[in-house]
C-alpha positions in Angstrom: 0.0 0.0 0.0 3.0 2.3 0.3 3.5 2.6 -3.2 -0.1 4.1 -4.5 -0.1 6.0 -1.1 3.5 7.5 -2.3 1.8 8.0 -5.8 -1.5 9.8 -4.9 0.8 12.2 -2.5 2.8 13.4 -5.3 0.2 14.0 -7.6 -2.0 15.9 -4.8 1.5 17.8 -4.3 1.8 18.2 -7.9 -1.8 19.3 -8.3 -1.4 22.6 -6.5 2.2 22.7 -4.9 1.2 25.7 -2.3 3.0 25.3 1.3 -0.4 25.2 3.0 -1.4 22.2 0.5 1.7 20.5 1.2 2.1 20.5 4.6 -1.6 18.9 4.8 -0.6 16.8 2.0 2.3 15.5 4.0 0.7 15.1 7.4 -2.0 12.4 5.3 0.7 10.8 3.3 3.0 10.2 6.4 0.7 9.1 9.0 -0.6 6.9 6.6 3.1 5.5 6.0 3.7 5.4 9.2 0.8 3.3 9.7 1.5 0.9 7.5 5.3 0.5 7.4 4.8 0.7 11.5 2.4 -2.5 11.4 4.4 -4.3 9.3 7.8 -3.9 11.1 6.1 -4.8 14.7 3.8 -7.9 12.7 7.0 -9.0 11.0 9.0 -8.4 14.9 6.5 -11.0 16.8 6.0 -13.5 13.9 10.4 -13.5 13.2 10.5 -17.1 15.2 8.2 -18.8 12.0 11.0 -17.6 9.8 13.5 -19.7 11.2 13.6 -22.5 8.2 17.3 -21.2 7.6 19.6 -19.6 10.1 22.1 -17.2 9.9 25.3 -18.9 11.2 26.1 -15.7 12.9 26.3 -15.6 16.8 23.2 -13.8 17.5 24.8 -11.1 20.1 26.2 -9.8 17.1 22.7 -9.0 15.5 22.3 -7.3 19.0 25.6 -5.4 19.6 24.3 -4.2 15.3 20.7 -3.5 16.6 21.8 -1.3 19.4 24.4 0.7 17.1 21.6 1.3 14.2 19.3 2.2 16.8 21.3 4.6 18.4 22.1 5.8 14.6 18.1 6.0 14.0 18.0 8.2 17.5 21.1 10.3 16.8 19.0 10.9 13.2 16.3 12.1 14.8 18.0 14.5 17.2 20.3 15.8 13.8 16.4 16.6 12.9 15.4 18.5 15.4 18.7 20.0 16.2 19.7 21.2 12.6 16.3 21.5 10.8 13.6 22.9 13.9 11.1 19.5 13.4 10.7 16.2 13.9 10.0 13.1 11.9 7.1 13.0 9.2 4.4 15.1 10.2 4.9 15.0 14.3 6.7 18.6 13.2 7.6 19.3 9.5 11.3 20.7 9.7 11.5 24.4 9.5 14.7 24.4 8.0 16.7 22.5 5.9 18.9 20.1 7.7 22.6 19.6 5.9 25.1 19.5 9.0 26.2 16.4 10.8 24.8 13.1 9.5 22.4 15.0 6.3 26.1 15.7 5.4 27.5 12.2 4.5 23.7 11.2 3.5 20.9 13.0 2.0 18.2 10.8 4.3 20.0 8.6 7.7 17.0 8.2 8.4 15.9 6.0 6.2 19.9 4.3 5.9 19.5 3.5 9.5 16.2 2.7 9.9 16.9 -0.1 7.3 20.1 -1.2 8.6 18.4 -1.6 11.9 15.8 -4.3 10.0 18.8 -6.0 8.8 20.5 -5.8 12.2 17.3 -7.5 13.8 17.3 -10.2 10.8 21.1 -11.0 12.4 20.1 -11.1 16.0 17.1 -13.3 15.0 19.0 -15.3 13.1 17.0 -15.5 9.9 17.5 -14.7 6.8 13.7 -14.3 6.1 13.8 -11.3 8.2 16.6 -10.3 6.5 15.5 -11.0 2.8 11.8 -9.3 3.6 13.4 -6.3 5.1 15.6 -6.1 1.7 13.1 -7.1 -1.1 9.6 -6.0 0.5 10.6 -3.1 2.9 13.3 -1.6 1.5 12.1 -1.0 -1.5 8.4 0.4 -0.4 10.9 3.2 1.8 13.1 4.1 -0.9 10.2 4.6 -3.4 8.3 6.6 -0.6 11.3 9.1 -0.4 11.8 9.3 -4.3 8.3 9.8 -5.5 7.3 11.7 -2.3 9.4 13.1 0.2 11.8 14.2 -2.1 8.7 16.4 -4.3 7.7 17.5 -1.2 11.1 18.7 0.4 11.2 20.2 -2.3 8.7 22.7 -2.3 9.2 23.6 1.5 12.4 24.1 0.7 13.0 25.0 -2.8 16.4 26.3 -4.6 18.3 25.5 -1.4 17.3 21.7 -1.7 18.1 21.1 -4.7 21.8 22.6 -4.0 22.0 20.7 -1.2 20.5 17.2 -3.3 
């Protein structure tokens, strides 16, 4: 559902690209993402001991140590966030300015890098490379075309001439 979600929020940005229309544009889109991606992740988190046909032959403290390091990664992207760009995630508090410093520096979104090495991390500390191989060819690709179709349109028009330098 992520991808017609991403493609109806593009074209109701496209439609009339107005900061007003866009920020209530964006509020919709993202809760709905967050919805769905959210229920999927915590589904796929209780139901990771079915997946266990193949194991990883990794120890799984490993997987942890990796979990705890993309999660503090995910956190530290967050604060860069609402440190450098006056917001929070999705729609909790649309950034009032455009965040480049610190981690938007080496990557254009650590966000999403982290929150997706975090599923992989988890696929390593449960030992399944189901996890692993849903997190790579279902969720990963539902999150990058989210921020290509979508969040990159919309960043766009909050933030104009100075994000497309910075892209």
């Amino acid at each position: 559902m992520i991808y017609p979600i991403a493609w109806l929020g593009r074209k109701m940005l496209d439609k009339n690209p107005t900061m007003s229309r866009t920020a209530n544009t964006t509020t919709i889109v993202h809760y709905s993402v967050v919805i769905l991606a959210g229920t999927s992740i915590i589904r796929s988190i209780k139901t990771h001991q079915d997946w266990s046909d193949v194991l990883l032959p990794i120890p799984a403290e490993i997987g942890l140590v990796l979990v705890i390091a993309t999660g503090v990664a995910s956190l530290l992207a967050v604060i860069n966030l609402a440190v450098k760009g006056f917001g929070a995630p999705f729609a909790i508090s649309l950034s009032r300015k455009l965040a480049i410093d610190w981690m938007y520096a080496w990557t254009r979104n650590p966000m999403v890098l982290s929150v997706l090495a975090f599923g992989i991390s988890l696929g390593i500390w449960f030992q399944s490379i189901l996890f692993i191989l849903w997190d790579l060819i279902l969720f990963a690709p539902a999150l990058l075309v989210f921020v290509k179709v979508f969040e990159e349109r919309e960043v766009g028009i909050r933030f104009g001439a100075s994000y497309q330098e910075y892209k």
